[in-house]
C-alpha positions as CSV (number, residue, x, y, z in Angstrom):
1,X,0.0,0.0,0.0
2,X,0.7,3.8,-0.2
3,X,1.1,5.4,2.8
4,X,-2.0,7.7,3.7
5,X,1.1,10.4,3.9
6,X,2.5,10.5,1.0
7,X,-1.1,10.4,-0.6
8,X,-1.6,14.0,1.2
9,X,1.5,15.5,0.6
10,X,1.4,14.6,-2.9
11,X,-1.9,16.0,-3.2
12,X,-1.1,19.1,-1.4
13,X,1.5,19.7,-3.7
14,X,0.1,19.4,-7.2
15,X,-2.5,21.6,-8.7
16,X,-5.4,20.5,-9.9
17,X,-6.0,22.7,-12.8
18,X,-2.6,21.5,-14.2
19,X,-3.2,18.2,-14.3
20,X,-6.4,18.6,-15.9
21,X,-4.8,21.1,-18.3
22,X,-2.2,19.2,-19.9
23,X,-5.3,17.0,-21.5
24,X,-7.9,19.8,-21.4
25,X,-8.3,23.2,-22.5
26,X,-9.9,25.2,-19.0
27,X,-11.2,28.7,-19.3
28,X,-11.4,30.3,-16.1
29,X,-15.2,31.7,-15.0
30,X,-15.3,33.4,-11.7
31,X,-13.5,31.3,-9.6
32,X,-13.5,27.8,-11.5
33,X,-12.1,26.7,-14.5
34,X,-14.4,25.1,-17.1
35,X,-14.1,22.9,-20.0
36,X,-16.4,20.8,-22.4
37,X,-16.7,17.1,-20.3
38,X,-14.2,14.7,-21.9
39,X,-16.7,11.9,-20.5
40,X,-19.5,12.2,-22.5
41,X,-20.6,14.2,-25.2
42,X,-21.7,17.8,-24.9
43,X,-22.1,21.1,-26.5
44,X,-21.9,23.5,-23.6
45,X,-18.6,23.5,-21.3
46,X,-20.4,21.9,-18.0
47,X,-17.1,20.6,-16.7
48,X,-16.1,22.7,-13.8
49,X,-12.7,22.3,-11.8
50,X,-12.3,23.8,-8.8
51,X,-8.5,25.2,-7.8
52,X,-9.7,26.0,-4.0
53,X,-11.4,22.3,-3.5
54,X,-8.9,20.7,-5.6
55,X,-12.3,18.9,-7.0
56,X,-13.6,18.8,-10.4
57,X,-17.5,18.0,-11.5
58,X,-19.9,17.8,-14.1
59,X,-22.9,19.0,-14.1
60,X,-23.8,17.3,-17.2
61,X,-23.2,13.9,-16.5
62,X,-22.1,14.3,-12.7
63,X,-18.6,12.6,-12.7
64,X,-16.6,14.1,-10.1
65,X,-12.9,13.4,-8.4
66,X,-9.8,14.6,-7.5
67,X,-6.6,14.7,-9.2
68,X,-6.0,11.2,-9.0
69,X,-9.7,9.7,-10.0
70,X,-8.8,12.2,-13.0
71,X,-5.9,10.3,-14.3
72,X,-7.7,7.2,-13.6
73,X,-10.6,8.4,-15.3
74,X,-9.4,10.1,-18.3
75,X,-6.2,7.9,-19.1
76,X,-7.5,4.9,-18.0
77,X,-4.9,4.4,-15.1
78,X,-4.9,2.3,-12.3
79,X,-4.8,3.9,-8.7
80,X,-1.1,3.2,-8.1
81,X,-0.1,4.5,-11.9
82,X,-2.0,7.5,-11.6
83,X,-0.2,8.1,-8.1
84,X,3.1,7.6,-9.9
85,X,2.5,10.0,-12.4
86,X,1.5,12.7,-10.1
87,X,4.7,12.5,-8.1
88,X,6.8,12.7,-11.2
89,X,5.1,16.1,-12.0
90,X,5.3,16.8,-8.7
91,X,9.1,15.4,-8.2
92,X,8.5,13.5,-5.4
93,X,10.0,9.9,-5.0
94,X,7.2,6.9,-4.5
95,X,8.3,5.1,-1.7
96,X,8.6,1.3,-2.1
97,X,6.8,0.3,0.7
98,X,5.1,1.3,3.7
99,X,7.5,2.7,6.6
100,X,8.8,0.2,9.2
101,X,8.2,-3.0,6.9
102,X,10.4,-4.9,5.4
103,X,8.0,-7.1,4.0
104,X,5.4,-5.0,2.5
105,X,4.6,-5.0,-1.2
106,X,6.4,-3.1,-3.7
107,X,4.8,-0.5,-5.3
108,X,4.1,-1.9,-8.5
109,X,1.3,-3.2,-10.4
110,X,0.9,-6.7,-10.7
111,X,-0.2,-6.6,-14.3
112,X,3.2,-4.3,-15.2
113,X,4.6,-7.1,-16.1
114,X,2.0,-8.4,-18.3
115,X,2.3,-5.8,-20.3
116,X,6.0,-5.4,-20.6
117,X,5.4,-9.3,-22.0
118,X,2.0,-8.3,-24.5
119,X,4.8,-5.0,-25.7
120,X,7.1,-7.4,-26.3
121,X,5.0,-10.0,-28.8
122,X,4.1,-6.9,-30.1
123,X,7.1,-6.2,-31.4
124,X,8.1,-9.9,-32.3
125,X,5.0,-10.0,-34.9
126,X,5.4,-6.5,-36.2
127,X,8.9,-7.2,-36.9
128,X,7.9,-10.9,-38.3
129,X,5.8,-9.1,-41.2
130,X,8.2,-7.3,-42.6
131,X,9.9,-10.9,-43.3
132,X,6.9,-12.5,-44.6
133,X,5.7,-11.8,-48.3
134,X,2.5,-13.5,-48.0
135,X,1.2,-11.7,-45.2
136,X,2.1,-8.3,-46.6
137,X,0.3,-9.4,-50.2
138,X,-2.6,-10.4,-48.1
139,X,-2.6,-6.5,-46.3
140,X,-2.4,-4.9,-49.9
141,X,-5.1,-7.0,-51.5
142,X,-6.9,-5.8,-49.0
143,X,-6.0,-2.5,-49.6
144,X,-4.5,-1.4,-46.5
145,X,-1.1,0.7,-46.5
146,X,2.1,0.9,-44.8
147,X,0.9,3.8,-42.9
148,X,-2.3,1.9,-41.5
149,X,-0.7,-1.1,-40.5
150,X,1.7,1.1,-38.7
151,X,-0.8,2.9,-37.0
152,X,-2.7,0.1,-35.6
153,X,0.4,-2.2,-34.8
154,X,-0.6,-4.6,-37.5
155,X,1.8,-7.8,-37.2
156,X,2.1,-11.5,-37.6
157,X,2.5,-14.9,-36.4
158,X,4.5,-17.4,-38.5
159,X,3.6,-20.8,-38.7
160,X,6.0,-22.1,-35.5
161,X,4.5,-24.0,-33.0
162,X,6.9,-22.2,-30.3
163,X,8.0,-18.6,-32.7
164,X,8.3,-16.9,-29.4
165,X,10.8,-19.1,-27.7
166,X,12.7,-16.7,-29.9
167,X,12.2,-13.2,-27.8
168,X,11.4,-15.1,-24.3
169,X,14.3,-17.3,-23.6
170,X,12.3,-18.4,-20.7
171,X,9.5,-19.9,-22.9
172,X,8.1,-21.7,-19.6
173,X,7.7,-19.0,-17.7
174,X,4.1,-18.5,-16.3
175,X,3.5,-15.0,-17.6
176,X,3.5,-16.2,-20.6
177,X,0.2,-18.4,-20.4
178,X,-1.4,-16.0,-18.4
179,X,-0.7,-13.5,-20.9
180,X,-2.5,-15.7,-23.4
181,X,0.2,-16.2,-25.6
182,X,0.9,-19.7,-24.9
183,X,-1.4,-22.5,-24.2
184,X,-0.5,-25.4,-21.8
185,X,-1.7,-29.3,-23.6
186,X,-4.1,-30.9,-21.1
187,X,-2.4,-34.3,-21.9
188,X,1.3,-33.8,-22.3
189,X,1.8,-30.6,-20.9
190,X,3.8,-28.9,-24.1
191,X,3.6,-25.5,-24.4
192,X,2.9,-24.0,-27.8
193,X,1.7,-20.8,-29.5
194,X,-1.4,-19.9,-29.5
195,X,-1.3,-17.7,-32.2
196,X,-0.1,-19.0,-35.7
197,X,0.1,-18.4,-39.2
198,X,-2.4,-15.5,-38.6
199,X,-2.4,-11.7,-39.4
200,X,-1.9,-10.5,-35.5
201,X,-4.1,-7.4,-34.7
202,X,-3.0,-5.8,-31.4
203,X,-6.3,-5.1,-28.3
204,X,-5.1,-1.8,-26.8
205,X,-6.7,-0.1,-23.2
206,X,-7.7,3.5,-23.8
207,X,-3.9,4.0,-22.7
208,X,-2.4,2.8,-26.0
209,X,-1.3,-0.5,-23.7
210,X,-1.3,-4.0,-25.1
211,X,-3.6,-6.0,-23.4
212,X,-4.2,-9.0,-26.2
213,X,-4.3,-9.9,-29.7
214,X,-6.6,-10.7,-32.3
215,X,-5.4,-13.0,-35.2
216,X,-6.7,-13.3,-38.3
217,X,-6.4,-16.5,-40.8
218,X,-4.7,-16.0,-44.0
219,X,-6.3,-19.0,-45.8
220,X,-9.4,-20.7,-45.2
221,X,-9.0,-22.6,-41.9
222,X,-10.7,-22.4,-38.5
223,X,-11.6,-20.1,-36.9
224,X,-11.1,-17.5,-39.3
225,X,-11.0,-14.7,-36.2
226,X,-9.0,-15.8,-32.8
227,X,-8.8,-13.5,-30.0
228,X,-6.9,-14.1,-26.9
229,X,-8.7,-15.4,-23.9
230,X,-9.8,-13.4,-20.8
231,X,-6.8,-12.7,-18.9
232,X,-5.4,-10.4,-16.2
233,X,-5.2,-7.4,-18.8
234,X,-8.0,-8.6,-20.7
235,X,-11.8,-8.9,-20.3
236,X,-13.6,-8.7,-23.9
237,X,-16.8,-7.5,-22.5
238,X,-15.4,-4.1,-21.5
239,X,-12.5,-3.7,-24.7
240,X,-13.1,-2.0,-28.1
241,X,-11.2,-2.9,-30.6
242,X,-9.3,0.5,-32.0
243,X,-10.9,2.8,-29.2
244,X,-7.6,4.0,-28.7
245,X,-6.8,5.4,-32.6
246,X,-10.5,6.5,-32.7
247,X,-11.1,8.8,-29.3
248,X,-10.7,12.1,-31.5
249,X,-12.3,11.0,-34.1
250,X,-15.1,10.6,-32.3
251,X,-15.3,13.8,-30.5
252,X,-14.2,15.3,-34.0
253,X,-17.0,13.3,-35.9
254,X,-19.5,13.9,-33.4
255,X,-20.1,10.2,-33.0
256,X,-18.9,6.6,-32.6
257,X,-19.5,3.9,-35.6
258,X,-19.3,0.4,-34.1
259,X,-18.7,-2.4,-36.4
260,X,-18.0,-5.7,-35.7
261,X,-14.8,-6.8,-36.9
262,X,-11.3,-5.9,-37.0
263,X,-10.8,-5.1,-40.7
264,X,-13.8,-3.2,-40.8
265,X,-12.6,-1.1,-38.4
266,X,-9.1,-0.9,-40.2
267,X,-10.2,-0.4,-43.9
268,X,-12.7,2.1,-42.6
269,X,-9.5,3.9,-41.0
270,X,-7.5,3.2,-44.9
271,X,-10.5,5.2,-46.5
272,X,-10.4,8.3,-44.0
273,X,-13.4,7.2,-41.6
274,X,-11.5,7.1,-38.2
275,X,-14.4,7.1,-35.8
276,X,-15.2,3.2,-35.8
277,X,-14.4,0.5,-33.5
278,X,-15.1,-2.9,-33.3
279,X,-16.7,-5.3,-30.3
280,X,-14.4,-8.7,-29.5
281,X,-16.4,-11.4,-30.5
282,X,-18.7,-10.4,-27.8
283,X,-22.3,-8.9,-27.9
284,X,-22.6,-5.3,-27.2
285,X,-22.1,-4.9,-23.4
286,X,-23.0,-2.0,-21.1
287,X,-19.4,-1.6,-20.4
288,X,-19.1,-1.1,-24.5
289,X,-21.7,1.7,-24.1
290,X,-20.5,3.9,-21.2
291,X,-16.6,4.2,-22.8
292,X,-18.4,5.5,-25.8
293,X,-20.6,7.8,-23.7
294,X,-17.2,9.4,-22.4
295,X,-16.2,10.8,-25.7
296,X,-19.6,11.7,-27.6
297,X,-23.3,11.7,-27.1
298,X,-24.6,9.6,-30.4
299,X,-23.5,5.7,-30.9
300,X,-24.1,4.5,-34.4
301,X,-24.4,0.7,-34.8
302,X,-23.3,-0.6,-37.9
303,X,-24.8,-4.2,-39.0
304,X,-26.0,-5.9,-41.6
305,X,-29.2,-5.9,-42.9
306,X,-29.7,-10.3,-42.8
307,X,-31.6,-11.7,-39.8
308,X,-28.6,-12.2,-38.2
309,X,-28.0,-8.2,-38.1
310,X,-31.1,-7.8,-37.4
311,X,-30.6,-10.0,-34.0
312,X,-27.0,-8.7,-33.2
313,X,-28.7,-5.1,-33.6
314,X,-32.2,-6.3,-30.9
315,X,-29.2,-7.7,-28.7
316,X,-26.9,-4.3,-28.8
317,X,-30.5,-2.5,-28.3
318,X,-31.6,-4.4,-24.9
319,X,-28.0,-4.1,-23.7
320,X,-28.4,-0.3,-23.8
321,X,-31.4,0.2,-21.8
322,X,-30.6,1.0,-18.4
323,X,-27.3,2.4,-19.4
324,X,-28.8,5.5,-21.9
325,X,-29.2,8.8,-20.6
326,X,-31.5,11.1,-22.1
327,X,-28.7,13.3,-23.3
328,X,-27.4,10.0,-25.5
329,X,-28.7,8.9,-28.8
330,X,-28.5,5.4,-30.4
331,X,-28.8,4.7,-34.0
332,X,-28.8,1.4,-36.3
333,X,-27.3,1.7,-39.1
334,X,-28.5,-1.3,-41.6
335,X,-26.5,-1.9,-44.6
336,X,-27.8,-3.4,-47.5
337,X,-27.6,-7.2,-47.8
338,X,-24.4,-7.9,-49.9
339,X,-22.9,-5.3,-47.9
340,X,-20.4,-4.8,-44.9
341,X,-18.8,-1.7,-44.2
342,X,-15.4,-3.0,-45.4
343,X,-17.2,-3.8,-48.5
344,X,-19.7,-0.6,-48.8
345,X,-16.7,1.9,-48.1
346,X,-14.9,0.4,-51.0
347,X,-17.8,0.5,-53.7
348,X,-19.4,4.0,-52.3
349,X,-16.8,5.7,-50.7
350,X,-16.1,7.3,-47.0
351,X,-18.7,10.1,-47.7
352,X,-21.6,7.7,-48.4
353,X,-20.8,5.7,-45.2
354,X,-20.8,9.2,-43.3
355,X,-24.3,10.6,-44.5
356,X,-25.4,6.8,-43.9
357,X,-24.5,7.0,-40.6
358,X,-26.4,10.4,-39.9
359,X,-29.8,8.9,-41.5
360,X,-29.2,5.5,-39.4
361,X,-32.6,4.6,-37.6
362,X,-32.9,5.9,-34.0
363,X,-33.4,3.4,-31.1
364,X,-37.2,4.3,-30.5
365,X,-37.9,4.0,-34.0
366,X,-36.1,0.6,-34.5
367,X,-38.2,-0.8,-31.3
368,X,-41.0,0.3,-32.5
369,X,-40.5,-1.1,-36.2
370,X,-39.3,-4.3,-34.9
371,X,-42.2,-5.1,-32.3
372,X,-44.9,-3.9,-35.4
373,X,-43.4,-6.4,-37.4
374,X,-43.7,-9.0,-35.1
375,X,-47.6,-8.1,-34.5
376,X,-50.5,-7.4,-36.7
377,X,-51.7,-4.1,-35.5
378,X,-54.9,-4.0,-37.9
379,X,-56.0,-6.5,-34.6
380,X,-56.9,-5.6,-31.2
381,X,-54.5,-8.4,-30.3
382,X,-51.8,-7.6,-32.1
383,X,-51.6,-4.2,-30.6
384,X,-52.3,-5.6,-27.5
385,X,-48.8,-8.0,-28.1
386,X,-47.1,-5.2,-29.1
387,X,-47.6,-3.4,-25.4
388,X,-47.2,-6.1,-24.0
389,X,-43.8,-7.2,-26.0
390,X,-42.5,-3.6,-24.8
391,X,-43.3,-3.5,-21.5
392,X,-40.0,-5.5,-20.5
393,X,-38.2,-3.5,-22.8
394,X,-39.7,0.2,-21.9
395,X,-39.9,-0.5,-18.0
396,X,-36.0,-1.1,-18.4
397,X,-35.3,2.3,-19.7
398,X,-33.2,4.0,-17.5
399,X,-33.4,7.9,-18.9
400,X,-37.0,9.4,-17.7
401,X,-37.6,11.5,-20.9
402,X,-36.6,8.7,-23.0
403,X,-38.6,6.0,-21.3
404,X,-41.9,9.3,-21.5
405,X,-41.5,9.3,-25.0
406,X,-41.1,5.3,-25.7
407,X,-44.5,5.1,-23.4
408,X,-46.6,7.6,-25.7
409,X,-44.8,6.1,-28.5
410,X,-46.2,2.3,-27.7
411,X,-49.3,4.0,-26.1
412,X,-49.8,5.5,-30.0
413,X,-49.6,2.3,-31.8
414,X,-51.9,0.1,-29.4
415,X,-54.2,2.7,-29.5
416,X,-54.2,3.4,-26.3
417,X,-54.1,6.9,-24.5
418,X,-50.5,7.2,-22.1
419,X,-52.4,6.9,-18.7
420,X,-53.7,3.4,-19.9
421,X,-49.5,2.2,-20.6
422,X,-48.0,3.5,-17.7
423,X,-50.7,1.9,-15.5
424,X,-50.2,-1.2,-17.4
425,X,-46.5,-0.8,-16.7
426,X,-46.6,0.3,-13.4
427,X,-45.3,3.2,-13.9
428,X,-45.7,6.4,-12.1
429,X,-48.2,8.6,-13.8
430,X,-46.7,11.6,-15.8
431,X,-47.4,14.9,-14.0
432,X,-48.1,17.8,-16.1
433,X,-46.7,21.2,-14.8
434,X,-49.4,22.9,-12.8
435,X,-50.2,26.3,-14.1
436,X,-50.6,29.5,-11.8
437,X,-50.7,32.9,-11.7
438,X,-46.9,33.3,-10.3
439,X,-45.4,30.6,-12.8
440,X,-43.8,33.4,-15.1
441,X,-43.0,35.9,-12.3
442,X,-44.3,37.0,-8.4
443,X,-48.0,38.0,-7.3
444,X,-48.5,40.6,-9.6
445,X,-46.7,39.1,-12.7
446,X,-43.3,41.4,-11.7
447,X,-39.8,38.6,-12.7
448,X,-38.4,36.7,-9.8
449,X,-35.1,37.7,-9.0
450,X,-32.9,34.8,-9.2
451,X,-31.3,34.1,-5.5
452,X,-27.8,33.9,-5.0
453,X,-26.2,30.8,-4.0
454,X,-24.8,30.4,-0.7
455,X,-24.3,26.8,-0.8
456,X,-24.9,23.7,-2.3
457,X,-27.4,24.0,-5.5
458,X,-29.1,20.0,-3.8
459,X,-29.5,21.4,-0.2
460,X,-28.7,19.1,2.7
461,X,-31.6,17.3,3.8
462,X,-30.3,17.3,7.6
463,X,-28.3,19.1,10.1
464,X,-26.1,16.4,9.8
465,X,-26.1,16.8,6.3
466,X,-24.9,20.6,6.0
467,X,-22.1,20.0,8.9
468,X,-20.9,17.3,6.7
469,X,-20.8,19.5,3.9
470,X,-19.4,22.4,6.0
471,X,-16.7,20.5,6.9
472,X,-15.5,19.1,4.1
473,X,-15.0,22.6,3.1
474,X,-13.6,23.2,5.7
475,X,-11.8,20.5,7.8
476,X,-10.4,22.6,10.6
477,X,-14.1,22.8,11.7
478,X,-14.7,18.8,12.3
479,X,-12.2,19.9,15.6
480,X,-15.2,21.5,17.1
481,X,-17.2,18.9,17.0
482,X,-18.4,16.8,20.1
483,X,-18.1,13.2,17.9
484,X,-21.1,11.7,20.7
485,X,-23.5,15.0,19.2
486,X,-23.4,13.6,15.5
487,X,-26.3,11.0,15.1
488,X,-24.9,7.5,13.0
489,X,-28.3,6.4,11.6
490,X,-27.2,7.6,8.1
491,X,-24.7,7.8,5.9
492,X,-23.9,11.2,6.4
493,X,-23.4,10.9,10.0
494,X,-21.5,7.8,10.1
495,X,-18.9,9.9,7.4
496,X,-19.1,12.7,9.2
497,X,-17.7,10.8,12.9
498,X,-15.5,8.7,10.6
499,X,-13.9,12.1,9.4
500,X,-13.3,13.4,13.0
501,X,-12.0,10.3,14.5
502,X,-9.5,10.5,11.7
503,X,-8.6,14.1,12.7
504,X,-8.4,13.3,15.9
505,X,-6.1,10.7,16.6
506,X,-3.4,12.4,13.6
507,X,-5.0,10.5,10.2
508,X,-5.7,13.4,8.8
509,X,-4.7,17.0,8.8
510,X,-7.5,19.5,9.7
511,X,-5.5,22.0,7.6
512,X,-6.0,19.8,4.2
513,X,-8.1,20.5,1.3
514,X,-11.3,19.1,0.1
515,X,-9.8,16.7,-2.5
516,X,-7.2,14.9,0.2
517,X,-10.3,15.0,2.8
518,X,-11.7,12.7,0.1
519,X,-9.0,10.7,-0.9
520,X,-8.4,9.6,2.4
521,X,-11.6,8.3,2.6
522,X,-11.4,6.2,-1.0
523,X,-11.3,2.6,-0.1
524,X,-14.0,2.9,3.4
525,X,-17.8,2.7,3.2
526,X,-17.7,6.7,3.1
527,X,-16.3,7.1,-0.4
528,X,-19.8,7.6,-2.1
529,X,-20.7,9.6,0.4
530,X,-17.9,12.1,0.9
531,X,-17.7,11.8,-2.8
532,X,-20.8,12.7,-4.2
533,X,-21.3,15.4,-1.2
534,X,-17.5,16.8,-2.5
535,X,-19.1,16.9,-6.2
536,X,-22.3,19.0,-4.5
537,X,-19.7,21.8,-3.5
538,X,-17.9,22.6,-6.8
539,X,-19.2,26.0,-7.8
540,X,-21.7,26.0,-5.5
541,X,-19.8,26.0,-2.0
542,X,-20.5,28.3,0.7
543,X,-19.4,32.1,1.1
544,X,-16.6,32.4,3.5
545,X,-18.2,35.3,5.5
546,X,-21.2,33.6,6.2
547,X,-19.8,30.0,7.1
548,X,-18.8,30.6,10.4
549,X,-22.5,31.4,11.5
550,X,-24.0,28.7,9.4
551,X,-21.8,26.6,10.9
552,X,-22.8,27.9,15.1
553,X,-26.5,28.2,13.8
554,X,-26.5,24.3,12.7
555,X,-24.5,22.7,15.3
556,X,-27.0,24.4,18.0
557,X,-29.8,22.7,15.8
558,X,-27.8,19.8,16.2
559,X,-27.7,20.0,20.3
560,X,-31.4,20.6,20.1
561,X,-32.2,17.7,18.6
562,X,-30.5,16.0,20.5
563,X,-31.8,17.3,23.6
564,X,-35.4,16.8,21.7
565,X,-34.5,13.0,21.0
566,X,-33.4,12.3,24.8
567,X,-36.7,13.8,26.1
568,X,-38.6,11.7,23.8
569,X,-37.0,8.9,24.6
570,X,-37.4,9.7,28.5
571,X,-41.1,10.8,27.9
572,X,-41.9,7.1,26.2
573,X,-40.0,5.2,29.1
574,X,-42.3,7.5,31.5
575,X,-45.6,6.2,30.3
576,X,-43.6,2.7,29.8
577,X,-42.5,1.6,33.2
578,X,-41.5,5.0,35.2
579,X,-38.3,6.8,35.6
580,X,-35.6,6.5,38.3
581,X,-35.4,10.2,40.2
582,X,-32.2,10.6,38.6
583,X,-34.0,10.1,34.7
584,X,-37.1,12.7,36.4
585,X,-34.1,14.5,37.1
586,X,-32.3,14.4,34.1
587,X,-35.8,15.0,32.2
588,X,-36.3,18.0,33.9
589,X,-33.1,19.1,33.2
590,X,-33.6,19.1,29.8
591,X,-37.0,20.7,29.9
592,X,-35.4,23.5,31.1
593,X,-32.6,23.8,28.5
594,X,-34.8,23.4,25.7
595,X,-36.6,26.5,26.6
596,X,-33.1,28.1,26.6
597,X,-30.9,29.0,24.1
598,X,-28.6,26.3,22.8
599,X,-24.7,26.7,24.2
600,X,-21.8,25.8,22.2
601,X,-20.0,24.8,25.4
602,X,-21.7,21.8,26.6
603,X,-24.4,19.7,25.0
């Protein structure tokens, strides 16, 4: 592990606005810095960063973190290799283990040298094309260039059972299987390639890492596609293929084409269309769906126009439902019959594929089409299948405006009015906005004057709930308060005692900032809490000149509840069995203080 202490100095140290910077362009606006969200797709620069918090957040998609969940976020790093890179910009030395141990963990991650091994295999097949004259007529008859296969690492495996006993020496070594480069026989226990005689087409993370392979036949055996297995590096159900060549592309383009192979995705590249990528052998997965939603807000799907695409298409449609938001559109994109995109690039050209794509049928209209023609809606029970046939699909739809429209959509073709679907659903009735005669403006029709924010725009719910916020603000303020006052029957409280029992016994530094409050925090229970509570604050925290009262005026509300509490519970145990004289005393007691003014001495 890291120590907690180097975690806080490092964050002390760096600047959150440079961080972001080097992969963002910020423009300051008051006191934040804002940007267009690099997580999903938007018009409007919603991304705020915060150089007093050290917090960033977005108020379109509400993604939120420090300098570190950045890194992560963004580059796709891992916790430890986002650490690293921090202290290099920040000079600072990562210590090797924690202080006082001599057997504590290094500070590595244990898939580094997984990829050092995938790199390396890398280089072995791209360096094993440029020897083979087969493979590189099979990349020009396919009309790929020099340039293209460069770009995407293109490479091969010759026909050797054990080719990379050549660049690893150490050919039994285990890494090597659970890379997924070598496979282990059941009944003899040789070791041989798994990858041979096949054009070798390199998985990268959204870091540009190597985390497997795809292999591609050159002849006509089986299987004509091979992919690695899932490994350490490698789970297909969250990679794209070419996600990592693509990401500007998309944001350029304005949306992601997903096709679903590997030399679509590459001849679609050749012929100047850079915004595809390609799922591994899998169906589309949820996982597919939110990396997309980080770099635009439309996701093309690209099939064929057969039965088969038809299903792949239903499958990639149910997969998005509780993953859309209503800020997110979905297309299908059907190409005609004798047609994939490798082959309808090449007889139309990029541009046809392009205005294609823009026309491609939106998700509501393909549900729609595909339930109608599955039911015969000149029948009172074919509409009646067709609501019922959406109702699984409708009730799954996570975005409320999306879902609203899908309901009067359905409601439209059964011939039924909306009320009728969303009680067939079970669904909470629609509420349309109540009219008045201060909708547009006060009494007398004069404009409201917007209010100025003095806190958080989702106002705590609690007194416990605005000291938590308060002091994550500020932290020197959690050293005024009495840890038995703060009420553990929420979230919030149980954060906000965990916060001041670190203080207390020298965790945590009352004088840090919001973003190490929270990172001190990130592997507990608390992490959602503090997190989402941190996000609430960024351009929205409190003025300084009134915090110090908010803060007196909410911890007496605190003492008088519970003084409030006690005397309930007193009052109940009276009419229950009786009080001792020292609970009649202690009742009385508090009587009396609750008729006085709360002290911030004593509770």
């Amino acid at each position: 592990m890291i120590p907690q202490s180097f975690i806080q100095d490092l964050l002390a140290r760096i600047d959150i606005v440079d961080v972001i910077e080097r992969h963002l362009t910020l423009k300051k606006s008051g006191a934040n810095y804002f940007a267009r969200c690099p997580f999903h797709g938007e018009k409007s620069a919603s991304f705020s960063v915060s150089p007093s918090k050290q917090f960033y957040h977005c108020f379109g998609c509400g993604v939120h973190g420090n300098a570190i969940g950045f890194l992560m976020e963004y580059s796709g790093l891992s916790f430890i290799e986002a650490v690293r890179e921090l202290a290099q910009q920040a000079g600072l030395k990562l210590p090797e283990s924690q202080p006082g141990s001599d057997t504590a963990p290094r500070i590595t991650s244990a898939s580094e040298g997984l990829h050092e091994v995938m790199a390396a295999a890398a280089h072995h097949y791209r360096e094993q094309l440029k020897n083979t004259p087969e493979a590189i007529a099979y990349l020009k008859r396919r009309g790929l260039s020099g340039e293209i296969a460069a770009r995407f690492g293109i490479g091969y495996a010759p026909d050797d059972w054990q080719g990379l006993r050549k660049i690893f020496p150490s050919y039994e070594d285990k890494q090597l299987v659970d890379a997924g480069l070598v496979i282990v026989a059941e009944d003899s226990g040789r070791r041989y390639d798994r990858f041979r005689k096949r054009i070798m087409f390199p998985i990268q993370d959204r870091r540009g890492r190597i985390i497997a392979f795809g292999g591609r036949v050159l002849d006509s055996g089986e299987p004509k596609y091979l992919n690695s297995p899932e490994t350490p590096l490698f789970e297909k159900g969250r990679e794209l293929y070419g996600i990592t060549q693509a990401q500007k592309a998309i944001r350029d383009e304005g949306h992601a084409l997903v096709v679903e192979g590997y030399m679509d995705v590459v001849t679609l590249a050749q012929f100047g269309v850079c915004n595809a990528v390609a799922t591994l052998g899998t169906a589309t997965t949820q996982h597919h769906l939110q990396t997309l939603m980080r770099f635009t807000d439309r996701i093309v799907f690209s099939f064929d126009g057969d039965a088969a695409g038809r299903k792949a298409a239903r499958r990639a449609l149910e997969a998005s439902l509780e993953t859309l938001r209503d800020d997110v559109t979905l297309a299908f994109l059907f190409l005609p019959a004798e047609h994939d995109p490798d082959s309808f690039v090449r007889a139309h050209g990029a541009q046809a594929l392009r205005e294609a794509a823009t026309h491609a049928t939106p998700l509501t209209r393909f549900l729609l089409d595909t339930l109608s023609d599955e039911c015969d809606l000149g029948t009172a029970e074919g509409r009646a299948r067709l609501v019922h046939e959406a109702r699984p699909l409708v009730t799954r739809v996570a975005a409320p405006l999306l879902r609203l429209q899908l309901v009067k959509a359905v409601a439209e073709a059964g011939m039924l009015n909306q009320g009728e679907v969303e009680q067939a659903y079970g669904l909470k009735p629609s509420q349309p906005p109540r009219q008045s005669s201060t909708s547009h403006g006060g009494r007398f029709g004069t404009p409201r004057t917007p209010r100025a924010t003095t806190g958080p725009r989702t106002r705590p719910g609690s007194a416990v709930s605005l000291l938590l916020r308060l002091v994550l603000q500020h932290p020197i303020h959690a050293t005024r308060l009495p840890v038995d006052l703060i009420p553990a029957d929420d979230t919030d409280g149980t954060a906000l005692i965990a916060i001041i029992d670190a203080i207390s016994i020298g965790d945590l530094d009352p004088g840090c900032n919001l973003a190490t409050l929270v990172e001190h925090f990130r592997e507990t229970p608390h992490a959602s809490t503090l997190s989402k509570a941190a996000a609430e604050l960024v351009g929205a925290g409190f003025e300084d000149e009134v915090i110090e009262d908010l803060f007196d005026d909410t911890l007496r509300k605190l003492q008088a509840d519970a003084i409030e509490r006690e005397i309930s519970s007193l009052t109940r145990q009276a009419r229950e069995r009786g009080l001792s004289s020292a609970e009649r005393y202690r009742l009385a007691d508090l009587l009396i203080r609750k008729r006085q003014p709360p002290s911030l001495g004593k509770h």
